[in-house]
PDB file of N, CA, C and O in Angstrom:
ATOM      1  N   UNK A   1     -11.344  16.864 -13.275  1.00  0.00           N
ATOM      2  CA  UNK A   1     -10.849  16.298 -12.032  1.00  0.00           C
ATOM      3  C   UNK A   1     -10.788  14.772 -12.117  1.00  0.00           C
ATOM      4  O   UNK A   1      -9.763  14.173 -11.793  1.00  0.00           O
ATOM      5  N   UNK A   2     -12.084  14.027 -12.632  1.00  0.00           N
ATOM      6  CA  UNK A   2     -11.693  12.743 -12.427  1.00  0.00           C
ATOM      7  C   UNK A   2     -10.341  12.094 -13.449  1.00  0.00           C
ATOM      8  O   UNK A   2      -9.515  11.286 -13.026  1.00  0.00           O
ATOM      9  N   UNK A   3     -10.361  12.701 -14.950  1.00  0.00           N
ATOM     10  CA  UNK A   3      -9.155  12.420 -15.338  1.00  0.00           C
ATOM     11  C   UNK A   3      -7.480  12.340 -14.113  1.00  0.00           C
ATOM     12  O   UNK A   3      -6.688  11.425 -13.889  1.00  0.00           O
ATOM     13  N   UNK A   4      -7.560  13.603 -13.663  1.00  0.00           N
ATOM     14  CA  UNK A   4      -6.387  13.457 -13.008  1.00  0.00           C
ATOM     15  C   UNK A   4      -6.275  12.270 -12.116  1.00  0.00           C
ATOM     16  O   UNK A   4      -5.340  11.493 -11.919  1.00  0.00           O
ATOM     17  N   UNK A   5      -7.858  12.361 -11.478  1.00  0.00           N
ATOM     18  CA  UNK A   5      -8.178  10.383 -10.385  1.00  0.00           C
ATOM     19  C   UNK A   5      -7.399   9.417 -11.360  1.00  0.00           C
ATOM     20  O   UNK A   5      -6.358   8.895 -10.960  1.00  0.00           O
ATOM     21  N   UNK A   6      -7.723   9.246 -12.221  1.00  0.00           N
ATOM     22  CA  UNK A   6      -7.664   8.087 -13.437  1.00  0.00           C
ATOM     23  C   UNK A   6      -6.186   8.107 -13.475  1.00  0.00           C
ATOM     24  O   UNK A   6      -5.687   7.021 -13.179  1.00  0.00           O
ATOM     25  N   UNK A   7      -5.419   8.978 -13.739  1.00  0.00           N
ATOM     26  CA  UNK A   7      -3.757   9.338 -13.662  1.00  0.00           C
ATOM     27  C   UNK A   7      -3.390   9.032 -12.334  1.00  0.00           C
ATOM     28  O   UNK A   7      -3.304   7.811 -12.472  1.00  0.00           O
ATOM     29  N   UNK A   8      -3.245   9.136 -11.723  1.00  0.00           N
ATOM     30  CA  UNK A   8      -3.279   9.328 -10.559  1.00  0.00           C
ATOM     31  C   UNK A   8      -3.094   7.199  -9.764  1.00  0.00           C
ATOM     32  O   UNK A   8      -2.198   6.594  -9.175  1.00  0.00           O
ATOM     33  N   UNK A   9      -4.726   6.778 -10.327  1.00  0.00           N
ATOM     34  CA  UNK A   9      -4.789   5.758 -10.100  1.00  0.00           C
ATOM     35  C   UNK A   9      -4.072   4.871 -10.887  1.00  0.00           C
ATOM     36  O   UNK A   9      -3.271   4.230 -10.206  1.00  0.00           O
ATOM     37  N   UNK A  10      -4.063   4.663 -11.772  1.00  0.00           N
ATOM     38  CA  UNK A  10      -2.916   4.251 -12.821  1.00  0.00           C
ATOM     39  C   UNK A  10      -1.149   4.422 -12.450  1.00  0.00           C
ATOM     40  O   UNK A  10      -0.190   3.651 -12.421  1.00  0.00           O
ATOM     41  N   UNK A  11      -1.388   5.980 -12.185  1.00  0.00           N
ATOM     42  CA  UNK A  11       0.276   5.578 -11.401  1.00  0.00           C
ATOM     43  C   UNK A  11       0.834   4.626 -10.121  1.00  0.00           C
ATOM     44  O   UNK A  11       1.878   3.988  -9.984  1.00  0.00           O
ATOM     45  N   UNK A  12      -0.475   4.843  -9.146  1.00  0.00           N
ATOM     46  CA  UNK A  12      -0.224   3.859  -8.121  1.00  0.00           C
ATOM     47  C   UNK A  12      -0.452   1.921  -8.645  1.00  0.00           C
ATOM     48  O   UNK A  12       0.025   0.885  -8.183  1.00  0.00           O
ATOM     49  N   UNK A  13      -1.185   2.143  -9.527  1.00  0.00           N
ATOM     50  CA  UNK A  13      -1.183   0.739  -9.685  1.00  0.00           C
ATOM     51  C   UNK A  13       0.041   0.157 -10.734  1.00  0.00           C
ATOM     52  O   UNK A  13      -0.263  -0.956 -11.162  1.00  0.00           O
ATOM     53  N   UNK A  14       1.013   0.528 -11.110  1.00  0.00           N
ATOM     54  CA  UNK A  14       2.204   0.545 -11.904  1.00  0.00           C
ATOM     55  C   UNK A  14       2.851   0.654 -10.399  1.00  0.00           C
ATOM     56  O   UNK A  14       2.590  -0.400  -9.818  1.00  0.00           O
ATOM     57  N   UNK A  15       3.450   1.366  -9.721  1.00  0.00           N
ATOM     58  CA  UNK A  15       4.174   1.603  -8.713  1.00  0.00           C
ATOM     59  C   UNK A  15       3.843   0.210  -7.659  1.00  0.00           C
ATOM     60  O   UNK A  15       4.762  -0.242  -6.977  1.00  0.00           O
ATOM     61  N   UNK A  16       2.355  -0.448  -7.602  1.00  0.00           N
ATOM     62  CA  UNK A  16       2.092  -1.085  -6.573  1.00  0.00           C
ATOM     63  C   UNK A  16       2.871  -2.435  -7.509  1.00  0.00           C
ATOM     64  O   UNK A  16       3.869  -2.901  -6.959  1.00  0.00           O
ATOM     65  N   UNK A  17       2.519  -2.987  -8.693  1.00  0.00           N
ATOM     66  CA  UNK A  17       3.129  -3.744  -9.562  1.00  0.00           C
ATOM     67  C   UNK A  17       5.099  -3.770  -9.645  1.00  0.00           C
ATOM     68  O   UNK A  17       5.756  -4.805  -9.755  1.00  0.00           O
ATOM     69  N   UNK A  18       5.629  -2.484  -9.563  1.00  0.00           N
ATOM     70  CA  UNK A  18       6.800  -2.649  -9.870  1.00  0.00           C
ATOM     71  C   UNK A  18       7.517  -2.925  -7.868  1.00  0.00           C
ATOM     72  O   UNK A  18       8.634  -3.368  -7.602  1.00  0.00           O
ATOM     73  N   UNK A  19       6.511  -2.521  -6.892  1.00  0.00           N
ATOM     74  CA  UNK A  19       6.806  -3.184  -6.232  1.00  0.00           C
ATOM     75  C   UNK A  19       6.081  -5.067  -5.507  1.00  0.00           C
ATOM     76  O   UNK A  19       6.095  -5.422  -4.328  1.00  0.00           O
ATOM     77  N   UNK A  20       5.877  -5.377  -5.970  1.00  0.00           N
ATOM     78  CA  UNK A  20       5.227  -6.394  -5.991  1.00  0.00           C
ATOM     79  C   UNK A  20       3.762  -6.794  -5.285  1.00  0.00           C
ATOM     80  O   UNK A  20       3.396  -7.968  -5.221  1.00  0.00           O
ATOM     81  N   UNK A  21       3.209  -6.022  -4.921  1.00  0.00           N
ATOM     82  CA  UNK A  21       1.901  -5.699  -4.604  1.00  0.00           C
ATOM     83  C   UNK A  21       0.831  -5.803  -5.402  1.00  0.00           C
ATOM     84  O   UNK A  21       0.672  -5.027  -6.344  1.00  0.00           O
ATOM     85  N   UNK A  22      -0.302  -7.093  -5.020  1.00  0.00           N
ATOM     86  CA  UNK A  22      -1.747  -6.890  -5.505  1.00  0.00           C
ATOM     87  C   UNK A  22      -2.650  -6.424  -4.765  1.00  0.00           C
ATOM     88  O   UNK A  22      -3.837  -6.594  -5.041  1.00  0.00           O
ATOM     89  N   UNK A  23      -2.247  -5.754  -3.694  1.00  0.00           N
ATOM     90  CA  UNK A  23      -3.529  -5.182  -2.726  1.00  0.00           C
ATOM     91  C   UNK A  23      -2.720  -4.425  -2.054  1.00  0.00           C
ATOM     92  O   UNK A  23      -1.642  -4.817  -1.608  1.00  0.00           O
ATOM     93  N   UNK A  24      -3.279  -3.018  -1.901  1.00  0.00           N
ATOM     94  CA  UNK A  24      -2.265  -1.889  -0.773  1.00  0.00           C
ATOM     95  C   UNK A  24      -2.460  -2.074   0.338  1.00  0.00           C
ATOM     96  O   UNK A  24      -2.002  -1.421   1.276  1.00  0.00           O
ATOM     97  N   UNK A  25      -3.305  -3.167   0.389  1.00  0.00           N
ATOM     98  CA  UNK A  25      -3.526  -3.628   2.177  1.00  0.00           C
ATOM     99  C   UNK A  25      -2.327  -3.913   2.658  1.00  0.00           C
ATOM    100  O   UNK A  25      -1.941  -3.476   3.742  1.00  0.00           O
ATOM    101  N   UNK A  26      -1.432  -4.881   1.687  1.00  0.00           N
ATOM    102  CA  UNK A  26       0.013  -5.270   1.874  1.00  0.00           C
ATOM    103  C   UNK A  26       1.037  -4.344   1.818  1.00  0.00           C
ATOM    104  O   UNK A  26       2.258  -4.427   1.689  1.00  0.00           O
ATOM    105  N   UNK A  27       0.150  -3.333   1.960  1.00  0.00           N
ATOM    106  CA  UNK A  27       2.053  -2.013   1.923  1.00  0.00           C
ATOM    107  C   UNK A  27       2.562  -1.952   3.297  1.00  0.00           C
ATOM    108  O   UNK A  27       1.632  -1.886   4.101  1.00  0.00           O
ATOM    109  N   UNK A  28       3.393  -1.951   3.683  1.00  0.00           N
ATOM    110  CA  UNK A  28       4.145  -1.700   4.970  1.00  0.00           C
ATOM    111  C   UNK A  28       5.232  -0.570   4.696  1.00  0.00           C
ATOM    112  O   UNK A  28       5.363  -0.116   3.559  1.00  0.00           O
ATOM    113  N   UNK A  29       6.001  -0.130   5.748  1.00  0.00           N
ATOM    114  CA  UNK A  29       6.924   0.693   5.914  1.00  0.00           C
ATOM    115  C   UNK A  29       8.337   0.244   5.335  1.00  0.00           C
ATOM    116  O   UNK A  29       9.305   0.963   5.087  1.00  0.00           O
ATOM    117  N   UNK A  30       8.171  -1.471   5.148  1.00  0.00           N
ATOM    118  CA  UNK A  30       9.440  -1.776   4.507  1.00  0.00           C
ATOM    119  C   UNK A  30       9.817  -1.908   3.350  1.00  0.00           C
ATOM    120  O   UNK A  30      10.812  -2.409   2.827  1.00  0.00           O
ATOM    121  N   UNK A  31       8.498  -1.167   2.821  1.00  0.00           N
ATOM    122  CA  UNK A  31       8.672  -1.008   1.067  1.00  0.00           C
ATOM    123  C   UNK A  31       9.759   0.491   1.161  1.00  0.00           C
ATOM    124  O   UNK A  31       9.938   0.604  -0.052  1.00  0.00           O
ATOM    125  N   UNK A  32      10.375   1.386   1.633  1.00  0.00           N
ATOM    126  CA  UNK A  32      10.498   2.645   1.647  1.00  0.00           C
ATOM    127  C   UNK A  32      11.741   2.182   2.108  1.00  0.00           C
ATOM    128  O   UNK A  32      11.779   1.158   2.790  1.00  0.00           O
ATOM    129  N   UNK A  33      12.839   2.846   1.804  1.00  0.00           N
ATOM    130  CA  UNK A  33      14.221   2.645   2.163  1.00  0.00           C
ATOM    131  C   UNK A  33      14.728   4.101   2.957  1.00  0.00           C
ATOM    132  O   UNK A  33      14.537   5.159   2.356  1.00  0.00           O
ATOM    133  N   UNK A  34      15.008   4.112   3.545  1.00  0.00           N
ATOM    134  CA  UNK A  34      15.350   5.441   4.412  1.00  0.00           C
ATOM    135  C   UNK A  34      16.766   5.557   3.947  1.00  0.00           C
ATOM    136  O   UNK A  34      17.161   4.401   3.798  1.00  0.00           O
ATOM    137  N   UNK A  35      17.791   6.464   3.625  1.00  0.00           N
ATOM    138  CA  UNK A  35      18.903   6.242   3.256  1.00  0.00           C
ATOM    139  C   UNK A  35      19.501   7.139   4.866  1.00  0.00           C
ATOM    140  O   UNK A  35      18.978   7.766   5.787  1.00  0.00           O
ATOM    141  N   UNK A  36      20.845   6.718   4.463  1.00  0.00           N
ATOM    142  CA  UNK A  36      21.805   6.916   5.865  1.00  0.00           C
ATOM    143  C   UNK A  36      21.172   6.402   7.372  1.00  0.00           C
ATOM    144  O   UNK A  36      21.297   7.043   8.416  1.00  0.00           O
ATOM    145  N   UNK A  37      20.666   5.468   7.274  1.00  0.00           N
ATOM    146  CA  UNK A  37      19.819   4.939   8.276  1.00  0.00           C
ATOM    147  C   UNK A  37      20.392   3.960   9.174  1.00  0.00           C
ATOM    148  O   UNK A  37      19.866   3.393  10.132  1.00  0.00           O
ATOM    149  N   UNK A  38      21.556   3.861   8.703  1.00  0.00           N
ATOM    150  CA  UNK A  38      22.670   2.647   9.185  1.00  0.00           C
ATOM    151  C   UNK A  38      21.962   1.062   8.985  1.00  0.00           C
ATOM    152  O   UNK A  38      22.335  -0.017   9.447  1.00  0.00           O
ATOM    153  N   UNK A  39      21.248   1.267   8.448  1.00  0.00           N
ATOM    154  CA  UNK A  39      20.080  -0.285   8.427  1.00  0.00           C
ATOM    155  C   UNK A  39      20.746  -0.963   6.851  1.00  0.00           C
ATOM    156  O   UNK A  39      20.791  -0.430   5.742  1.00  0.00           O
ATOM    157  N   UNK A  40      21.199  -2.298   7.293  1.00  0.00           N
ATOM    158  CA  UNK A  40      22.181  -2.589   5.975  1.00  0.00           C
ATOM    159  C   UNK A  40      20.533  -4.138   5.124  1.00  0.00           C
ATOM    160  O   UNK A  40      20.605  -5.185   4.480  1.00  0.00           O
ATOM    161  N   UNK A  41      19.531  -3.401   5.632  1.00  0.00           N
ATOM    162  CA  UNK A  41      18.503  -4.499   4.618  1.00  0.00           C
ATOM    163  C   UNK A  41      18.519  -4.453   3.344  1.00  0.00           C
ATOM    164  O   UNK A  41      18.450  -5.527   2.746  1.00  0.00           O
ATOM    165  N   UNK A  42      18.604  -3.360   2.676  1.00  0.00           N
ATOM    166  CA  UNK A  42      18.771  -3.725   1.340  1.00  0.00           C
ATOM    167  C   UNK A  42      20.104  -3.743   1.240  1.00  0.00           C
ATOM    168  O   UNK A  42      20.865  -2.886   1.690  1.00  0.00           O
ATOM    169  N   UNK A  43      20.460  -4.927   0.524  1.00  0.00           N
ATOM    170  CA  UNK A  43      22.004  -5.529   0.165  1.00  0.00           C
ATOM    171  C   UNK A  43      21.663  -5.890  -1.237  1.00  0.00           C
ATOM    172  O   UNK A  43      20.643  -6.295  -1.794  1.00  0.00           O
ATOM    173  N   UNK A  44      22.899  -5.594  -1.622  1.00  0.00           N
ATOM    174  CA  UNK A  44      22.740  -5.969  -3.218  1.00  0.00           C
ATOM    175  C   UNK A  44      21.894  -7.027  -3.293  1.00  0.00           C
ATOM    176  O   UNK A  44      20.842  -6.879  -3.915  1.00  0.00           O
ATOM    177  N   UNK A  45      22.238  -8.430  -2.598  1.00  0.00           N
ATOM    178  CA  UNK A  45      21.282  -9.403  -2.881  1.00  0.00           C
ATOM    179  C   UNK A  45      20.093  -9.553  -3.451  1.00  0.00           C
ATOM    180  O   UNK A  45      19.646  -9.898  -4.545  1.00  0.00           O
ATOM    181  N   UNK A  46      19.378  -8.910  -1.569  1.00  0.00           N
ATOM    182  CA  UNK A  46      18.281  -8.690  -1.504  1.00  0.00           C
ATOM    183  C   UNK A  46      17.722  -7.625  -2.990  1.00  0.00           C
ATOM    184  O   UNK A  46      16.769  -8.046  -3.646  1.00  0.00           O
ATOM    185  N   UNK A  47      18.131  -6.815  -3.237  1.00  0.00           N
ATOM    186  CA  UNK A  47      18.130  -6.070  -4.264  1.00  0.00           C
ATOM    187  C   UNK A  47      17.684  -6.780  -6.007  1.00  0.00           C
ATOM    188  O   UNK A  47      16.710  -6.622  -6.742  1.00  0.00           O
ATOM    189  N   UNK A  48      19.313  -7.806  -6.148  1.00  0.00           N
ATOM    190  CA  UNK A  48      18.984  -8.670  -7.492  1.00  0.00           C
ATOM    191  C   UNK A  48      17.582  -9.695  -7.142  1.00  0.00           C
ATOM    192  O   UNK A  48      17.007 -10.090  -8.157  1.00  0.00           O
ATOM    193  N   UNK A  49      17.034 -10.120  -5.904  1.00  0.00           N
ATOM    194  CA  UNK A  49      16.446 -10.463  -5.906  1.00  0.00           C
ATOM    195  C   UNK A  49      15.138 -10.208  -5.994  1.00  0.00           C
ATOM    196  O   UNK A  49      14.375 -11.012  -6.531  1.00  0.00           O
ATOM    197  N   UNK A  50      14.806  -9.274  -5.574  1.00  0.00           N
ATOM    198  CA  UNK A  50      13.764  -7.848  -5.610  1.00  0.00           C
ATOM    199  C   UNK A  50      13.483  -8.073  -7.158  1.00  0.00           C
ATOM    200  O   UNK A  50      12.424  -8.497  -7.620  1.00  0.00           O
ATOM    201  N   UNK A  51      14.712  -7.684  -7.940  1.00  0.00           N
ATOM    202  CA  UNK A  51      14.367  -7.403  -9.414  1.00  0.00           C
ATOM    203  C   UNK A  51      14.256  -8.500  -9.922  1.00  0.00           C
ATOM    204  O   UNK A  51      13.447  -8.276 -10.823  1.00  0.00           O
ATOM    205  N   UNK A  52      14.594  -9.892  -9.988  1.00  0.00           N
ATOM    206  CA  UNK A  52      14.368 -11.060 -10.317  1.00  0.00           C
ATOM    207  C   UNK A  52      13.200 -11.736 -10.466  1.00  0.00           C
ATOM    208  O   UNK A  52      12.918 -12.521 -11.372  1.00  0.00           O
ATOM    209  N   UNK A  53      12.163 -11.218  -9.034  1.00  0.00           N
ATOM    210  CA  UNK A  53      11.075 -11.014  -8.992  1.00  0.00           C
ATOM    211  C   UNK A  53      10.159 -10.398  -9.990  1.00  0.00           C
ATOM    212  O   UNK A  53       9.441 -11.035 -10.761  1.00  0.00           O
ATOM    213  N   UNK A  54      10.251  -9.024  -9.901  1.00  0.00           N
ATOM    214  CA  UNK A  54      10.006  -8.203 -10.706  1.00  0.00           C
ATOM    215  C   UNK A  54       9.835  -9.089 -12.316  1.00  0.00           C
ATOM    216  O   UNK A  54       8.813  -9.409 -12.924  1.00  0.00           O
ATOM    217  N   UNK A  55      10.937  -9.246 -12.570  1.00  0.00           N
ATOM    218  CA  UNK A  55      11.069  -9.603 -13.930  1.00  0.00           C
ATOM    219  C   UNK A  55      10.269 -10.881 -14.104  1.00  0.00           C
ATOM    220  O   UNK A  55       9.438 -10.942 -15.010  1.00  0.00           O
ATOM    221  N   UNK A  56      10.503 -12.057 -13.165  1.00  0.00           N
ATOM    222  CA  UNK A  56       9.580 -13.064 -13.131  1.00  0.00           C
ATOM    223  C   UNK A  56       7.549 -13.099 -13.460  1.00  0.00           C
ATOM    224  O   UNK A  56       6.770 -13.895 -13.984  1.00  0.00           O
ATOM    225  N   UNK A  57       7.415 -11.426 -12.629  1.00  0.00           N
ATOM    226  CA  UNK A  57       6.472 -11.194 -12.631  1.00  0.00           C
ATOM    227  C   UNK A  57       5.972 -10.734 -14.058  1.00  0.00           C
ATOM    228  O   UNK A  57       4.861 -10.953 -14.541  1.00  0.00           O
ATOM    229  N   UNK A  58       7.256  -9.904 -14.752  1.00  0.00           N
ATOM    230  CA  UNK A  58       6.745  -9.085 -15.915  1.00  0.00           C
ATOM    231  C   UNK A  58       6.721  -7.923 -15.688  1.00  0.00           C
ATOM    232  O   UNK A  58       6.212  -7.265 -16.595  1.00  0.00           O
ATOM    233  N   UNK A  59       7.036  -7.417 -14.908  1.00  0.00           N
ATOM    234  CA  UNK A  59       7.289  -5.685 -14.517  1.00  0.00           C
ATOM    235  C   UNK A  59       8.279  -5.265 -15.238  1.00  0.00           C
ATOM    236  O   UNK A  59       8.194  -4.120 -15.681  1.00  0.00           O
ATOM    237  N   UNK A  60       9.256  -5.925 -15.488  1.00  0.00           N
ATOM    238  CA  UNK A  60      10.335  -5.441 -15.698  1.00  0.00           C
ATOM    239  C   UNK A  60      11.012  -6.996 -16.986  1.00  0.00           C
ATOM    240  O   UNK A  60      10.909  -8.219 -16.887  1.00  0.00           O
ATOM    241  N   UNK A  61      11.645  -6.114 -18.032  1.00  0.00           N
ATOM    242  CA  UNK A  61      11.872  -6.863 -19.666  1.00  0.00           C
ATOM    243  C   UNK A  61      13.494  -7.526 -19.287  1.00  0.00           C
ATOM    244  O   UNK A  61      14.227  -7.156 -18.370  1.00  0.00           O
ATOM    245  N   UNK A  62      13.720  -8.433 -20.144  1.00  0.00           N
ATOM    246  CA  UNK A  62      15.108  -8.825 -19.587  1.00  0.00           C
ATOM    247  C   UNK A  62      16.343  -8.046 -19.576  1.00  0.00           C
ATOM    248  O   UNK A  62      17.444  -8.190 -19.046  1.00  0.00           O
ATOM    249  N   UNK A  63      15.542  -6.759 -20.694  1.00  0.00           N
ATOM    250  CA  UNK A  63      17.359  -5.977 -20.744  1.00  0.00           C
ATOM    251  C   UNK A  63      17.166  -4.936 -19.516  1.00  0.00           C
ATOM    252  O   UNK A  63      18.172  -4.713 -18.843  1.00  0.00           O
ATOM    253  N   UNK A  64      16.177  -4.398 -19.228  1.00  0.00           N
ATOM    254  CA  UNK A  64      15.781  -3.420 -17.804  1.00  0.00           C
ATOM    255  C   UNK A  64      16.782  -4.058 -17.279  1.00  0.00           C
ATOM    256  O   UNK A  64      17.912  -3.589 -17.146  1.00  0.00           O
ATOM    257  N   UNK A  65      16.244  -5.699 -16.792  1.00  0.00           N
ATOM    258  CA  UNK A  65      16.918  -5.793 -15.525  1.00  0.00           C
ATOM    259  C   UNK A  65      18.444  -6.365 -15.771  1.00  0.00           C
ATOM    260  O   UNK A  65      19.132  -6.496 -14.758  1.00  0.00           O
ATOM    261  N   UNK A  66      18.979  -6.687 -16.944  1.00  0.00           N
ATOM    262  CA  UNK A  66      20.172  -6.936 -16.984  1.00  0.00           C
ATOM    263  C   UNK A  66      20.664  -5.431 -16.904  1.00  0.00           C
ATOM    264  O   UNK A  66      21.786  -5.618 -16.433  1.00  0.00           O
ATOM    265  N   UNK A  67      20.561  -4.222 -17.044  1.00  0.00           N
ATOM    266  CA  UNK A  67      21.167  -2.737 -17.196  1.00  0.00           C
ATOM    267  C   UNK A  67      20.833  -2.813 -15.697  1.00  0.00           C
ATOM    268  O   UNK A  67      21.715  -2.243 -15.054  1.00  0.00           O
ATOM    269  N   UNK A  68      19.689  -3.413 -14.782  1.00  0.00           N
ATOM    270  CA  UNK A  68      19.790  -2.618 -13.342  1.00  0.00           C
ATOM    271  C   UNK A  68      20.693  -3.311 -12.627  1.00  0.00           C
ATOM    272  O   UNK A  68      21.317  -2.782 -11.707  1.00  0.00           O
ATOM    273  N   UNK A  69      20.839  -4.461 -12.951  1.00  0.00           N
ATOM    274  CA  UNK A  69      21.764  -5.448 -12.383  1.00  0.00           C
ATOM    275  C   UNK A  69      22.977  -5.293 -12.802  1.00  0.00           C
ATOM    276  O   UNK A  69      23.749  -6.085 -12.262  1.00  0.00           O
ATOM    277  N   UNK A  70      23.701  -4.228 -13.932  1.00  0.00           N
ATOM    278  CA  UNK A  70      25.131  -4.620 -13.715  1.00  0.00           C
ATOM    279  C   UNK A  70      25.311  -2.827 -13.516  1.00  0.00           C
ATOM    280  O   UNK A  70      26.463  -2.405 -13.615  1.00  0.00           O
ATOM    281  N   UNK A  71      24.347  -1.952 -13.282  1.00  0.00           N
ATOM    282  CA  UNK A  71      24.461  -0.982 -12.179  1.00  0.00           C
ATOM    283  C   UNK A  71      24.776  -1.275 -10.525  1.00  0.00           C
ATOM    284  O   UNK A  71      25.624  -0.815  -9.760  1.00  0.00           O
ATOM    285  N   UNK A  72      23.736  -2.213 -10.361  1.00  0.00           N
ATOM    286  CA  UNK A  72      24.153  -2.991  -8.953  1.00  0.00           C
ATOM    287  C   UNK A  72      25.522  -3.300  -8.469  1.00  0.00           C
ATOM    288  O   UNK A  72      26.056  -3.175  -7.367  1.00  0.00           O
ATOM    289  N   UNK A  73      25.957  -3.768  -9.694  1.00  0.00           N
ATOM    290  CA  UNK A  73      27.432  -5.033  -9.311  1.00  0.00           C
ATOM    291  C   UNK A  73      28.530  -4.036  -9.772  1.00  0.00           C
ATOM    292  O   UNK A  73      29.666  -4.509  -9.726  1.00  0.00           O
ATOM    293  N   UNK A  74      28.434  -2.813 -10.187  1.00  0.00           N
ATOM    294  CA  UNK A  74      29.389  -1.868 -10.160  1.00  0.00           C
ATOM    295  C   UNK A  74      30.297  -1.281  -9.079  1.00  0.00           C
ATOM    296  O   UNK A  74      31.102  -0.394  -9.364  1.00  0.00           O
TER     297      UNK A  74
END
C-alpha cells in the first residue's frame, strides 16, 4: 500500500510542477478548464504563456514546448 502512496504522491507532485504550483494550498478551480463553457480564458495567449512559464521553470525542454506551441498556432 504505501508504494502505491509513493506513486501516487509523485504523480501529484509532477502534475502540481507542470502546473506551476509549490504548495496545493495554491490550487484553485482555475487550474481546471471546463470545456464548452462559453468562458473564452484560456486563449491561445494565455496558453503560450502558461507554457513559457513552464519551460522557464524547467517543466517542460525547449522542443516539448516548441511541438506544443506550433500545435497551438495551428
Amino acid at each position: 500500500m504505501s508504494h502505491v502512496l509513493n506513486i501516487l504522491r509523485n504523480e501529484l507532485n509532477i502534475v502540481m510542477g507542470l502546473c506551476g504550483l509549490s504548495d496545493i494550498k495554491k490550487a484553485d478551480p482555475s487550474l481546471v478548464a471546463l470545456l464548452n463553457d462559453g468562458n473564452q480564458r484560456n486563449t491561445t495567449i494565455d496558453e503560450l504563456e502558461r507554457l513559457a512559464g513552464l519551460l522557464e521553470k524547467g517543466y517542460l525542454i525547449r522542443d516539448e514546448f516548441e511541438n506544443l506551441k506550433s500545435k497551438l498556432l495551428r
